[in-house]
KOLMISE-280701 format. One line per 8 residues: number of its first residue (from 1); their letters; for each residue y, z, x of N, C-alpha, C. Coordinates in pm, whole numbers, plus 50000, padded with zeros to 5 digits. Layout:
N
NUM	a	Y/Z/X/Y/Z/X/Y/Z/X ~ ... .
END
This chain:
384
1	xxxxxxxx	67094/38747/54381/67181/38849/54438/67325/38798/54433 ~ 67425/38919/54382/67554/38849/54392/67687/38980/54430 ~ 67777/38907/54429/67882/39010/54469/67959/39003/54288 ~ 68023/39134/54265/68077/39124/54161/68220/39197/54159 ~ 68355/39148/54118/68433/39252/54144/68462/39387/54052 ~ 68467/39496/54092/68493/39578/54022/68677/39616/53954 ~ 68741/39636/54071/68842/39599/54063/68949/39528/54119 ~ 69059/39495/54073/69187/39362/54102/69296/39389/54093 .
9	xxxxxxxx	69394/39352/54145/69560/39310/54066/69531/39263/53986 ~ 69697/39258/53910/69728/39151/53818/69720/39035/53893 ~ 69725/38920/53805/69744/38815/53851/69834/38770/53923 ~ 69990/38852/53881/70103/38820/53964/70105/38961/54108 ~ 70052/38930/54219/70082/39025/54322/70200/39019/54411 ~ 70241/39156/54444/70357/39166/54496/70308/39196/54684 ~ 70402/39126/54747/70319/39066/54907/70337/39253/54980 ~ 70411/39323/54919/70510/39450/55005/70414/39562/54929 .
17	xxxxxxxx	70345/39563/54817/70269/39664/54795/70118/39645/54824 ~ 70026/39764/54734/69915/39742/54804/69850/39622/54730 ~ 69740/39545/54775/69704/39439/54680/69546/39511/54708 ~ 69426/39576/54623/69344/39667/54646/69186/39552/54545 ~ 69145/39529/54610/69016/39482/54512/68895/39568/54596 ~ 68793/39600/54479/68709/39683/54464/68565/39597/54484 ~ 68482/39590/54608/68329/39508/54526/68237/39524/54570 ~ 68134/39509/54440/67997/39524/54478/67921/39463/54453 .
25	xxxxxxxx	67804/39516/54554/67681/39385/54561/67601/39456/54537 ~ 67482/39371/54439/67372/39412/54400/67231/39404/54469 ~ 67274/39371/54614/67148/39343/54717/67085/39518/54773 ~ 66973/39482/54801/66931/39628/54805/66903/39665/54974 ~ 66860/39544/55056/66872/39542/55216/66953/39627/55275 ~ 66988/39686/55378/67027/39736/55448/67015/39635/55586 ~ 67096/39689/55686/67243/39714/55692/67354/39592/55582 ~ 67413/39639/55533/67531/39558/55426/67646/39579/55457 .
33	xxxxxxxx	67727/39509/55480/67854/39467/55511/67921/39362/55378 ~ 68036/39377/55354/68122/39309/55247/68225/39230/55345 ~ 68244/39120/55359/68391/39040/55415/68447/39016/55288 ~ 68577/39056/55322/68656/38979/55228/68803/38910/55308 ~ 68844/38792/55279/68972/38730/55351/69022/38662/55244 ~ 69165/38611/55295/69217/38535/55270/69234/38357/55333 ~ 69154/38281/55271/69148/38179/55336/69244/38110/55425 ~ 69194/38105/55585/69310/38060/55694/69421/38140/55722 .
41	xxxxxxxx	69397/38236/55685/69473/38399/55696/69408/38489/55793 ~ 69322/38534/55762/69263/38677/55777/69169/38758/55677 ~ 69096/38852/55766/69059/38919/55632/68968/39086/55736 ~ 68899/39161/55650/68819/39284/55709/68660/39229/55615 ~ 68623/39302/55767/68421/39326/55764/68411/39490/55730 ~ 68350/39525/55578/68363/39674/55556/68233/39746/55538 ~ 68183/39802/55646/68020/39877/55603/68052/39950/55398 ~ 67947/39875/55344/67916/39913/55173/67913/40047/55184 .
49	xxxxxxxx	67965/40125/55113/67945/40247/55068/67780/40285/55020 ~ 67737/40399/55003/67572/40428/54925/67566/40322/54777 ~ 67684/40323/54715/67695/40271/54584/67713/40107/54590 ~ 67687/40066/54729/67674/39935/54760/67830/39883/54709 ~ 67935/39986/54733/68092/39921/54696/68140/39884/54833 ~ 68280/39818/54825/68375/39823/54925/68499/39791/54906 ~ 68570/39864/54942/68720/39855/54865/68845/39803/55051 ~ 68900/39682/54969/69049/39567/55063/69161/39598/55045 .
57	xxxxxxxx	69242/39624/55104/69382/39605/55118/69428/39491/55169 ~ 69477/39390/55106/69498/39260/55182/69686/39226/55184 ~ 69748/39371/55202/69904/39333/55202/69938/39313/55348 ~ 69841/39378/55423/69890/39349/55531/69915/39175/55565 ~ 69808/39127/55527/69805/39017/55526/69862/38895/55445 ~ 69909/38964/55350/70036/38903/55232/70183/38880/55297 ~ 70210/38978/55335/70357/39010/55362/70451/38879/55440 ~ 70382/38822/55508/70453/38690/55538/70419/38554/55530 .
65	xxxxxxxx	70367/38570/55393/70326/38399/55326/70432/38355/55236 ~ 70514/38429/55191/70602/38310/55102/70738/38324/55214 ~ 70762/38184/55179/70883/38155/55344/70967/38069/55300 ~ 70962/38019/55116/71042/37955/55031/71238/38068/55045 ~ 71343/38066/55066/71440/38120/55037/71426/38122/54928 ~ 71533/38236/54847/71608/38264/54732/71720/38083/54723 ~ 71732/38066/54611/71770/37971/54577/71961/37960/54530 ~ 72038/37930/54573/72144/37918/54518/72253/37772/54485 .
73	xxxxxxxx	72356/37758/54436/72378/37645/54404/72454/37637/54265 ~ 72531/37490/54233/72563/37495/54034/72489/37483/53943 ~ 72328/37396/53992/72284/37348/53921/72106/37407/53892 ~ 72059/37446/53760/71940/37528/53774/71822/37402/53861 ~ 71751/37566/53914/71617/37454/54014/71528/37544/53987 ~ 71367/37495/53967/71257/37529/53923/71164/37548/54091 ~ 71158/37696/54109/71112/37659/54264/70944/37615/54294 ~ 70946/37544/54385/70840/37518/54398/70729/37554/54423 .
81	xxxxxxxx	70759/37738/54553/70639/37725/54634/70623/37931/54604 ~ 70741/37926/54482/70739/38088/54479/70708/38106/54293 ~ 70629/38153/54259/70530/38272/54322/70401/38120/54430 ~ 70341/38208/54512/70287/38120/54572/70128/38135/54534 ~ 70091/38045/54538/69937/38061/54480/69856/38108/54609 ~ 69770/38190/54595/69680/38287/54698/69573/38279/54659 ~ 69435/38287/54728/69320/38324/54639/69229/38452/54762 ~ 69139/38488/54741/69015/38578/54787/68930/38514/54787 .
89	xxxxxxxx	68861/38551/54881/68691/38523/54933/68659/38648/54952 ~ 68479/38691/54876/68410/38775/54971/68298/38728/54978 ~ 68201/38794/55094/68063/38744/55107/68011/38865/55147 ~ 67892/38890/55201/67789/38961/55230/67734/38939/55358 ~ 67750/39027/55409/67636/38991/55579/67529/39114/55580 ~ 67374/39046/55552/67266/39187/55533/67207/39130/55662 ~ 67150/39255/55675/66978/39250/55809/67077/39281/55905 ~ 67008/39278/55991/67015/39280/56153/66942/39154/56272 .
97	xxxxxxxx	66999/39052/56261/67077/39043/56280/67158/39003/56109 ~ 67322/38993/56073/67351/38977/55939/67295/38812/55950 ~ 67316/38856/55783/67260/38691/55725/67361/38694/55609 ~ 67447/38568/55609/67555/38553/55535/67497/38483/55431 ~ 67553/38563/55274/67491/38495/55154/67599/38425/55109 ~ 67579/38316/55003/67667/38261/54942/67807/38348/54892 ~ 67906/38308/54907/68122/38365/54915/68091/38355/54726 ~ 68169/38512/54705/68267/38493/54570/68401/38444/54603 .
105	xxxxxxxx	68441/38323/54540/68578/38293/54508/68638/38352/54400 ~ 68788/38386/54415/68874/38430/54311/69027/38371/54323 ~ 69048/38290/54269/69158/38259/54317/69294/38273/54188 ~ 69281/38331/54122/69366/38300/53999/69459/38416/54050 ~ 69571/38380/54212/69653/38494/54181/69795/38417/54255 ~ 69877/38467/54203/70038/38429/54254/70107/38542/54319 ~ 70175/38512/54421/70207/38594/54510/70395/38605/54515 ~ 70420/38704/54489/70547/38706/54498/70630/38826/54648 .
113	xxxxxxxx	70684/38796/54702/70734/38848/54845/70785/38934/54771 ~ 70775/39043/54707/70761/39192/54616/70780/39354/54666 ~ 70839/39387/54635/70812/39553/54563/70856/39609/54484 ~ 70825/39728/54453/70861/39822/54350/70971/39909/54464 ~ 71093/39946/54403/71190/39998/54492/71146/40156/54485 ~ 71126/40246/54589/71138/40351/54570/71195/40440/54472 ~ 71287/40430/54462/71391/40512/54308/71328/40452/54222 ~ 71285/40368/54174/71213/40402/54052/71080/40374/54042 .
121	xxxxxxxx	71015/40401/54179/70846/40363/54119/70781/40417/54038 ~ 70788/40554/54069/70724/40683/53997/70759/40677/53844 ~ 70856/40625/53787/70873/40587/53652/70823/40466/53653 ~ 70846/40364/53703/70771/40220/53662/70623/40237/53627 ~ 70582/40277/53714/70413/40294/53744/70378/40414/53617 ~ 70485/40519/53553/70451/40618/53455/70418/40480/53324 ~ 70522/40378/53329/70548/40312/53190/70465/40210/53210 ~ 70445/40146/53311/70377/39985/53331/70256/39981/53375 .
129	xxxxxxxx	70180/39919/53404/70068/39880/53495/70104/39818/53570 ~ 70170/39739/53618/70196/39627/53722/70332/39570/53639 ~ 70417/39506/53727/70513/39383/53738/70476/39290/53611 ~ 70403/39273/53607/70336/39158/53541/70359/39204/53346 ~ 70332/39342/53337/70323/39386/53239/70506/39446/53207 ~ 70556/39462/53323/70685/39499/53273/70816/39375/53233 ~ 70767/39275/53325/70852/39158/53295/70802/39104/53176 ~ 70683/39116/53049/70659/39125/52950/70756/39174/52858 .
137	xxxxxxxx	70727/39311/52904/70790/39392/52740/70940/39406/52771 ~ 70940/39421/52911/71130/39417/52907/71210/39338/52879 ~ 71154/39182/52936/71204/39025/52936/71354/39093/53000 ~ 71301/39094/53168/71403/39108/53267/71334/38999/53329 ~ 71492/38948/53378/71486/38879/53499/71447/38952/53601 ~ 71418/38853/53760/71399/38927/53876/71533/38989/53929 ~ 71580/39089/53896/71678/39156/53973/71657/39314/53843 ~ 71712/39396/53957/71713/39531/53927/71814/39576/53881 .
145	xxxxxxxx	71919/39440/53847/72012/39520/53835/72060/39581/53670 ~ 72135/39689/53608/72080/39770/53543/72173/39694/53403 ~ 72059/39628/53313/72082/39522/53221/72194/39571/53133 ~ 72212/39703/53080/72281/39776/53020/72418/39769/53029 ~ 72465/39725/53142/72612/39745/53259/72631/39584/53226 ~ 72758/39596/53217/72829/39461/53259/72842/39482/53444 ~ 72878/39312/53463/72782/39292/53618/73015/39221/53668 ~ 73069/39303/53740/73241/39224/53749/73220/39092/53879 .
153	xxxxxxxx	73294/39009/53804/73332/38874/53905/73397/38849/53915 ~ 73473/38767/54016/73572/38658/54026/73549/38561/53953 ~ 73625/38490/53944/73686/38336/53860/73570/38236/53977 ~ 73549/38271/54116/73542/38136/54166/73404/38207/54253 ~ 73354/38336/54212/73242/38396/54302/73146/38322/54207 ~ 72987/38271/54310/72859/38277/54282/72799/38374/54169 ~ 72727/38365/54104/72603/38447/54019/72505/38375/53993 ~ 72379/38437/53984/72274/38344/53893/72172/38484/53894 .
161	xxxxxxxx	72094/38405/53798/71957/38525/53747/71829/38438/53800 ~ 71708/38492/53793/71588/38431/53824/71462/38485/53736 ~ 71484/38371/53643/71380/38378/53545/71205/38347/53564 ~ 71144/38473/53566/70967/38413/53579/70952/38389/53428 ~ 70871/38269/53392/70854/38224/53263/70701/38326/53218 ~ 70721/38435/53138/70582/38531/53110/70584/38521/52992 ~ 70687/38424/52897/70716/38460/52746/70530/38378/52678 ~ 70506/38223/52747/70390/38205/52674/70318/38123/52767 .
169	xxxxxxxx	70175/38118/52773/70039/38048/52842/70078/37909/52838 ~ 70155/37848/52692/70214/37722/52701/70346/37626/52785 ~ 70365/37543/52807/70447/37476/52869/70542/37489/52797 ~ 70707/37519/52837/70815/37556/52753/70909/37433/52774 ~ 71005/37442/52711/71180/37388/52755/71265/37489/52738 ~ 71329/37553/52861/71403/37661/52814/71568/37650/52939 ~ 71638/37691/52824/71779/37687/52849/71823/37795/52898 ~ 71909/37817/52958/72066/37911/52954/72155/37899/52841 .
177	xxxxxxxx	72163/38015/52793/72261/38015/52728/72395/38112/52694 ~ 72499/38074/52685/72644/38125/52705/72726/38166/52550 ~ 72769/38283/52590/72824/38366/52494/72955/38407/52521 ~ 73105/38340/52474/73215/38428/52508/73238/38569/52494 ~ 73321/38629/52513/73351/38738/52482/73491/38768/52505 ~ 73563/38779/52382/73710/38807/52413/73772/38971/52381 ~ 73922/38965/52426/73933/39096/52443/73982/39129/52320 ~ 74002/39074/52244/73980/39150/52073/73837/39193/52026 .
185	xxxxxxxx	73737/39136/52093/73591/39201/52043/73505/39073/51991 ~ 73573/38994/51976/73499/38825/51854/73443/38819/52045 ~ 73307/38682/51946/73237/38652/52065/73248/38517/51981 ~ 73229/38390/52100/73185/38236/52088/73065/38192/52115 ~ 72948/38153/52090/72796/38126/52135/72820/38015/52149 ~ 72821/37988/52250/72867/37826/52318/72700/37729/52343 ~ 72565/37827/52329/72466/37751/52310/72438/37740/52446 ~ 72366/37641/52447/72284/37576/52589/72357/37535/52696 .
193	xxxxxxxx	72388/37607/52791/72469/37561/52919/72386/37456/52985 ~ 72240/37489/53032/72167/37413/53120/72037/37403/53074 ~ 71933/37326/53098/71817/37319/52984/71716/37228/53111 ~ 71591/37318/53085/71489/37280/53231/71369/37231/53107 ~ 71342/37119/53127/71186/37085/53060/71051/37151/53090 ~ 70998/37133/53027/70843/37136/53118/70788/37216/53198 ~ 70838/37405/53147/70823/37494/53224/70669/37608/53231 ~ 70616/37592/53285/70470/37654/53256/70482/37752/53287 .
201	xxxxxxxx	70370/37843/53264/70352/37996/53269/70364/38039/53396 ~ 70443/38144/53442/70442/38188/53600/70542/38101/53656 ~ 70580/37990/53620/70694/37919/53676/70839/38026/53702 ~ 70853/38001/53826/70988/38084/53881/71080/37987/53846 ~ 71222/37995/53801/71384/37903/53751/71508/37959/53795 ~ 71528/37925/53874/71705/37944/53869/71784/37912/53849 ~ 71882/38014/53754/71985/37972/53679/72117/38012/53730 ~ 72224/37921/53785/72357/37975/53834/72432/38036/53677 .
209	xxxxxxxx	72542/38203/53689/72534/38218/53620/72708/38262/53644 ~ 72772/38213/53704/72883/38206/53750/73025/38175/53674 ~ 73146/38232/53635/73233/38173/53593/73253/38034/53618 ~ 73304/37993/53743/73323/37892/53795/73175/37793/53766 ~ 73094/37845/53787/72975/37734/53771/72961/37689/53658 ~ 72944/37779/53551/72913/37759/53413/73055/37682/53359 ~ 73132/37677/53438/73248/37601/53371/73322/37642/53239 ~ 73371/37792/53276/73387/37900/53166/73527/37840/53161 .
217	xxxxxxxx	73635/37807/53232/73770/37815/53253/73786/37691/53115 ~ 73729/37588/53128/73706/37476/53047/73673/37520/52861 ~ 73592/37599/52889/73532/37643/52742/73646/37724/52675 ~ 73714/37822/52773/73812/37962/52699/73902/37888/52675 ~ 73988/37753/52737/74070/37672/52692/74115/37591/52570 ~ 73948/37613/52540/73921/37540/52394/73959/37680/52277 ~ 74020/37786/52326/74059/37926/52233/74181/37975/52314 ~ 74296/37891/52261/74424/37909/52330/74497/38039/52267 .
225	xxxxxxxx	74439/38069/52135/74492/38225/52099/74459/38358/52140 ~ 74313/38304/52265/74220/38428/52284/74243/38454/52400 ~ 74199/38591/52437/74216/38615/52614/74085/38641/52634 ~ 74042/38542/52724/73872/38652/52771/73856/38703/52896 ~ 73742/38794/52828/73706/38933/52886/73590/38924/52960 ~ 73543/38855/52886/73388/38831/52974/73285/38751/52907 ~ 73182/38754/52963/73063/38667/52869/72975/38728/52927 ~ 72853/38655/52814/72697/38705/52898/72584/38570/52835 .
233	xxxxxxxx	72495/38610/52896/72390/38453/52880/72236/38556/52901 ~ 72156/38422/52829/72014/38489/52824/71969/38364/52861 ~ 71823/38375/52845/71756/38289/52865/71697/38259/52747 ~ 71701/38142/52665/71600/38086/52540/71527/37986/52542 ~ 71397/37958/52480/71374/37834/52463/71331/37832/52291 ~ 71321/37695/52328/71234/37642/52126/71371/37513/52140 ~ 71509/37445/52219/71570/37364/52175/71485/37220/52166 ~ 71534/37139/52077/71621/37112/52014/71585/37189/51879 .
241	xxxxxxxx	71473/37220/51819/71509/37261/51689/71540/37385/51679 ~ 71535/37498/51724/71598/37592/51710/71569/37658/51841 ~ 71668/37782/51914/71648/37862/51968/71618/37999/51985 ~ 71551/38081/52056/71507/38197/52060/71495/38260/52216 ~ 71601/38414/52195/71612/38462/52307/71497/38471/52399 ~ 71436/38486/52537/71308/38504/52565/71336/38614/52692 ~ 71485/38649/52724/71520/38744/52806/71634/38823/52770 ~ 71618/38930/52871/71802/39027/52831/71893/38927/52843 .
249	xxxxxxxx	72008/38999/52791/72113/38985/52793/72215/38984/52943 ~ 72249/38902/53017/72296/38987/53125/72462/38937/53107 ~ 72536/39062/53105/72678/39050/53102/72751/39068/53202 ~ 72870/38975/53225/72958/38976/53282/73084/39010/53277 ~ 73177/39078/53334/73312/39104/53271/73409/38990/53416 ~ 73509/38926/53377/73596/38798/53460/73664/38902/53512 ~ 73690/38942/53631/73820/38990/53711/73889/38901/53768 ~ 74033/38877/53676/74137/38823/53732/74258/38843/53830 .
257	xxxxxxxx	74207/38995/53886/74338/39014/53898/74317/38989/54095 ~ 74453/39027/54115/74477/38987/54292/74391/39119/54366 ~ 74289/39039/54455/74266/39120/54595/74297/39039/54682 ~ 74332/39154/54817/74402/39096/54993/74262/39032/55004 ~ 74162/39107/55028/74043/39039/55074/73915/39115/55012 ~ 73897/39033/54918/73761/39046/54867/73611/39006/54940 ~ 73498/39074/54953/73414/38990/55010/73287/38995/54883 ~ 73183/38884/54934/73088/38897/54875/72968/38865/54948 .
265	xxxxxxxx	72936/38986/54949/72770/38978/55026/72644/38955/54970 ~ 72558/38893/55014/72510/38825/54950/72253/38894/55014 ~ 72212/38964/54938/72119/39059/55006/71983/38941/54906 ~ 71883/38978/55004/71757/38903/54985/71726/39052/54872 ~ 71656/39054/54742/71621/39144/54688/71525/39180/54673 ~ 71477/39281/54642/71324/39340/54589/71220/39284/54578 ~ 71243/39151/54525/71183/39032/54480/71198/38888/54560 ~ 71237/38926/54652/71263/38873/54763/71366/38727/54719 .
273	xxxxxxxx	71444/38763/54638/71536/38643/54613/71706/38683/54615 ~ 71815/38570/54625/71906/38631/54652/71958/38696/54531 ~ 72081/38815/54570/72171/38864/54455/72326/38899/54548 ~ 72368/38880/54427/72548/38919/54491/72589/39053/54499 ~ 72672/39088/54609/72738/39241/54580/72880/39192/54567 ~ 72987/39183/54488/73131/39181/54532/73197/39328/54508 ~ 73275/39320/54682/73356/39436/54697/73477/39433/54721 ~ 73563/39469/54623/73670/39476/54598/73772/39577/54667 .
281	xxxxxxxx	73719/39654/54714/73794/39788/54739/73867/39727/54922 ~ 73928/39828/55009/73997/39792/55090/73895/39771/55253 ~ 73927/39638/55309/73871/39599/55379/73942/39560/55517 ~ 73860/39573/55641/73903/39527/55721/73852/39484/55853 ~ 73888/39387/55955/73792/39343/56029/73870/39337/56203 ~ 73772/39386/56252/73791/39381/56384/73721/39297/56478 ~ 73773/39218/56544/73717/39115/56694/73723/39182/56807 ~ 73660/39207/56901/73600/39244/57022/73609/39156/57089 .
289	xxxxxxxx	73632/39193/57209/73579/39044/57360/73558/39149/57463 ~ 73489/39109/57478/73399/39188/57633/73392/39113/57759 ~ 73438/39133/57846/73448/39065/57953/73339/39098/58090 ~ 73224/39055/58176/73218/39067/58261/73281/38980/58399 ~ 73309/39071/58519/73344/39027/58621/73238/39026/58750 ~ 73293/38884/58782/73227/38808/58937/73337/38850/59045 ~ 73273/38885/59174/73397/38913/59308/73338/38782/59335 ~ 73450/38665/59432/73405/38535/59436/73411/38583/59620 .
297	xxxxxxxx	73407/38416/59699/73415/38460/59844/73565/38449/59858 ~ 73661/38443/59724/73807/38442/59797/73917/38336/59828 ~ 73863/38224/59857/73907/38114/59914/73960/38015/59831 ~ 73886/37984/59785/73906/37854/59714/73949/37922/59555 ~ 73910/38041/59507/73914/38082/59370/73952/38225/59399 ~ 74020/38273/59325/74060/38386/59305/73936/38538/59325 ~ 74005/38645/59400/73876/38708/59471/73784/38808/59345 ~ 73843/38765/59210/73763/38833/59084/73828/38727/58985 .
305	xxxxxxxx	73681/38701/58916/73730/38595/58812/73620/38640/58694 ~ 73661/38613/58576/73572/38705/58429/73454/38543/58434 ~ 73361/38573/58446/73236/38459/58464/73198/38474/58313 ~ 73183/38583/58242/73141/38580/58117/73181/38663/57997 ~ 73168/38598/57886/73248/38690/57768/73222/38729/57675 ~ 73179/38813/57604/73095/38837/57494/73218/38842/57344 ~ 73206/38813/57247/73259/38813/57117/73213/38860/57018 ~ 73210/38953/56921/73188/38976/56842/73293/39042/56701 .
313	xxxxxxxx	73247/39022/56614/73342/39107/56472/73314/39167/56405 ~ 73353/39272/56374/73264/39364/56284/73393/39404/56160 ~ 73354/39402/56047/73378/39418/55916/73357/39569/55872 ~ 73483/39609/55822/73413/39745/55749/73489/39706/55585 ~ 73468/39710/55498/73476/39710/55367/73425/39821/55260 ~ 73499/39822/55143/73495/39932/55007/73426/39870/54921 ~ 73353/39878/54850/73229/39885/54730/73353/39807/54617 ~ 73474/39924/54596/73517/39890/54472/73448/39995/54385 .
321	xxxxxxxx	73522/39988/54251/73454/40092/54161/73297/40052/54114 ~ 73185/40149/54148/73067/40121/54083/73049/40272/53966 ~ 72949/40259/53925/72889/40342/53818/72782/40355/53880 ~ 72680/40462/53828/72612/40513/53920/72470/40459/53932 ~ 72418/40366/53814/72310/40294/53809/72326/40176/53905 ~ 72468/40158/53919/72483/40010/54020/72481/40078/54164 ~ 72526/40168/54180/72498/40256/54354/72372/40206/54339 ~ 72314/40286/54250/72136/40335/54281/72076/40141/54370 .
329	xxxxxxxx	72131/40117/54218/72123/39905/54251/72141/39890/54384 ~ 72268/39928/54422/72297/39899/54575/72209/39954/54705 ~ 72192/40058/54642/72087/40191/54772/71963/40061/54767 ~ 71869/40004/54669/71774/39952/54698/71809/39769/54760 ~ 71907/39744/54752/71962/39639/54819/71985/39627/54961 ~ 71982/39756/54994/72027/39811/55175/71929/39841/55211 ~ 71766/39798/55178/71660/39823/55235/71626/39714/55268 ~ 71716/39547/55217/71685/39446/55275/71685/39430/55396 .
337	xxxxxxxx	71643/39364/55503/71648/39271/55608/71729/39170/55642 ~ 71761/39130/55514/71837/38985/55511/71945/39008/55461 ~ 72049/38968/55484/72193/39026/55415/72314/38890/55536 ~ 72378/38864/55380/72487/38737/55445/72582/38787/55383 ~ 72726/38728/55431/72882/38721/55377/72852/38574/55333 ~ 72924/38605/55225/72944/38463/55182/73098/38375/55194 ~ 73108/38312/55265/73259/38246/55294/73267/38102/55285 ~ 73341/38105/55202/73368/37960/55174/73239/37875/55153 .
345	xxxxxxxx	73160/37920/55055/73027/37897/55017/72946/37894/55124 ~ 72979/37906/55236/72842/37900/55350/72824/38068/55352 ~ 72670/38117/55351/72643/38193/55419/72606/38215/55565 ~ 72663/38349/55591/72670/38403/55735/72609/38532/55765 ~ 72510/38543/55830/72407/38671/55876/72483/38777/55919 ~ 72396/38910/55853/72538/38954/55903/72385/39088/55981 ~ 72488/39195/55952/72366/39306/55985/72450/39423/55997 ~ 72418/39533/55914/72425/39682/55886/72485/39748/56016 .
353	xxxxxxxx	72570/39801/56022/72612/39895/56185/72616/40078/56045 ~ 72643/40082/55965/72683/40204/55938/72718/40188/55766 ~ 72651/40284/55698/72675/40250/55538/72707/40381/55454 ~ 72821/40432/55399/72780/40550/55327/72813/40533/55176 ~ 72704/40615/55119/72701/40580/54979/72666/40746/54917 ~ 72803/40765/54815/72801/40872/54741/72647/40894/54698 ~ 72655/41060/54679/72551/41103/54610/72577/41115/54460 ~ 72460/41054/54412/72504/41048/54216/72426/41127/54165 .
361	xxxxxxxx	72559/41188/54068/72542/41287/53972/72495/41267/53850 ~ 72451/41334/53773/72451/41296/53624/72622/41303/53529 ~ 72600/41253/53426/72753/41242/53389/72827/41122/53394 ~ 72918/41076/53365/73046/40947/53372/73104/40961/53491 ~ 73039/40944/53595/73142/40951/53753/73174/40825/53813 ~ 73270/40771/53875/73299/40606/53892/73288/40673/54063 ~ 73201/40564/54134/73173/40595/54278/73204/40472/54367 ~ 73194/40506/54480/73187/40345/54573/73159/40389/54704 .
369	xxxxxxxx	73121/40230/54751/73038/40266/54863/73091/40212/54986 ~ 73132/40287/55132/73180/40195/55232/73036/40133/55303 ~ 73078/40060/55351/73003/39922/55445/73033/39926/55575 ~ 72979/39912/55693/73031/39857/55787/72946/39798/55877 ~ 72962/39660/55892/72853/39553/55918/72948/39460/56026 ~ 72841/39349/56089/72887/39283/56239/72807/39151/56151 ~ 72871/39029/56218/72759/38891/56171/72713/38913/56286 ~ 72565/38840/56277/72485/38846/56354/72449/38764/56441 .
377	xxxxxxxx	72524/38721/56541/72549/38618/56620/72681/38692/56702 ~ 72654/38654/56862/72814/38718/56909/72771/38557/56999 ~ 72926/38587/57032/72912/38370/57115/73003/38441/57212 ~ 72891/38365/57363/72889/38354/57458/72968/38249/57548 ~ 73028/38299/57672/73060/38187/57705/73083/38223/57892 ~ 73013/38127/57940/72964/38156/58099/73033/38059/58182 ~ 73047/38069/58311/73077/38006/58384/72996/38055/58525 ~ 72905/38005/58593/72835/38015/58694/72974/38004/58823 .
END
């Protein structure tokens, strides 16, 4: 007698959707029950259907196992604990009282803190089967953001991409690699910026993808007749003897010019890793102090004195010019939880008070979005 599965995920599961396995047992006893868990997790006891099936949802129980951060920094890092390896158990409990038969194990699955964004499931799910099958044929990185579009920066703002390695079953060496782009139209292939050994299948990489990081200011110097405009980088491997793209293209255009105050916020994504927003447009910030008052007995201290004070700041800021695939980008970015300012390379928690974001049309329309957010921390200060 055994349990068999009918159906599964892919191998790569996402923790925020459903994760659904299908199974049946070929025992013929009555009363039958199916367990299925997640080892040292959790799991459900499901009376078998007539057809001796039983069908799991185990996201509930997904949703807060990977606890690795999004990764940032100059230098690429291969993470360790994301996608995270997960497995299944089921067993059987027959008779009355049950009698537990020997557990199917399944463990061949990686777990990524995941979803499919609303705006485009209903097309993903028309074209793909799963995640697994779209980071295949697209050779996208983890971010949504819309490959087609150049992505605008500062000279001295953060970027990076996050490469899952799906190109082969084999162990790779695969690089970053950097492409000028000047404003006459000529491009420079500057080759291998950064180069990770020994990368196996399902391996998550992050690559900083930054003016300032990539050490662009250094390279355009070496083309004192040229002005640049921008660059873009992919991901390849096959070096030293030759290279071959194994992802998009993702482009950048350099904004040089003066803002009063630029910010850059910084949102946990879809994929539960970080990405940048920079907003350019007009910003501004307000401090609060809140005071409560003590009546004292008079004497010795003044007969009302402020015992305590509350502080807080709240930020309202402009998008800057977007296009309308990068709104959409942004709308699924504001469903995060997690969301920082980034200042002076430290991030700072912040949290949503009020957001409005144009409605997009079809057509060439340039849009933007206001913000208005508080860090998330107000500091206290008491006197008994």
């Amino acid at each position: 007698m055994a349990l068999t599965i009918i159906t599964q995920p892919s191998i790569l599961v996402l923790a925020k959707q459903p994760v659904v396995f299908t199974v049946h047992s070929d025992v013929t006893e009555a009363p039958l029950r199916i367990v299925g868990a997640i080892p040292g997790i959790g799991g459900d006891s499901i009376q078998a259907d007539s057809a001796r099936n039983a069908s799991f949802d185990f996201s509930d129980y997904l949703k807060n196992l990977v606890t690795q951060k999004g990764k940032t920094g100059s230098q690429p890092q291969a993470y360790s604990e994301v996608p995270l390896p997960v497995w299944f158990t089921f067993d059987e409990r027959v008779g009355n009282p049950p009698e537990t038969r020997p557990p199917l194990e399944n463990s061949d699955f990686l777990l990524l803190d995941a979803y499919i964004p609303k705006t485009i499931r209903k097309h993903f799910y028309y074209h793909y089967a799963n995640l697994l099958a779209y980071l295949k044929e697209s050779k996208a990185c983890l971010t949504w953001w819309p490959v087609d579009e150049e992505k605008k920066v500062l000279p001295a703002q953060m970027e990076c991409v996050n490469y899952l390695q799906v190109f082969s079953p084999d162990t790779l060496t695969i690089t970053l690699n950097l492409t000028l782009v000047f404003s006459d139209g000529t491009q420079s292939n500057r080759g291998a910026i950064f180069t990770i050994s020994n990368v196996p299948y399902l391996k998550l990489v992050y690559f900083p993808t930054g003016y300032s990081q990539l050490g662009i200011e250094a390279l355009a110097a070496q083309y004192p007749e040229k002005e640049l405009s921008g660059y873009f980088v992919s991901i390849n491997y096959g070096p030293p003897n030759h290279s071959e793209p194994i992802s998009c293209a993702y482009r950048y255009s350099v904004d040089f010019s003066y803002y009063e105050k630029p910010r850059i916020l910084v949102f946990k994504n879809p994929f539960g890793l970080y990405e940048y927003l920079l907003c350019t447009g007009a910003s501004q910030q307000d401090n609060s102090i809140k005071y409560e008052t003590a009546v004292t007995e008079g004497k010795t201290v003044p007969d009302k004195l402020n015992w305590k004070l509350t502080r807080s700041d709240v930020v309202k800021t402009n998008t800057g010019f977007l296009k309308a695939k990068q709104i959409l980008w942004l709308a699924d970015l504001l469903e995060t939880t997690e969301t920082f300012e980034l200042i002076d390379g430290a991030m700072h928690p912040i949290v949503f008070k009020d957001v409005e974001l144009p409605v997009v049309h079809t057509g060439d329309f340039i849009y933007s979005a206001e913000l208005e957010y508080e860090y998330a921390y107000n500091e206290y200060t008491e006197q008994a």
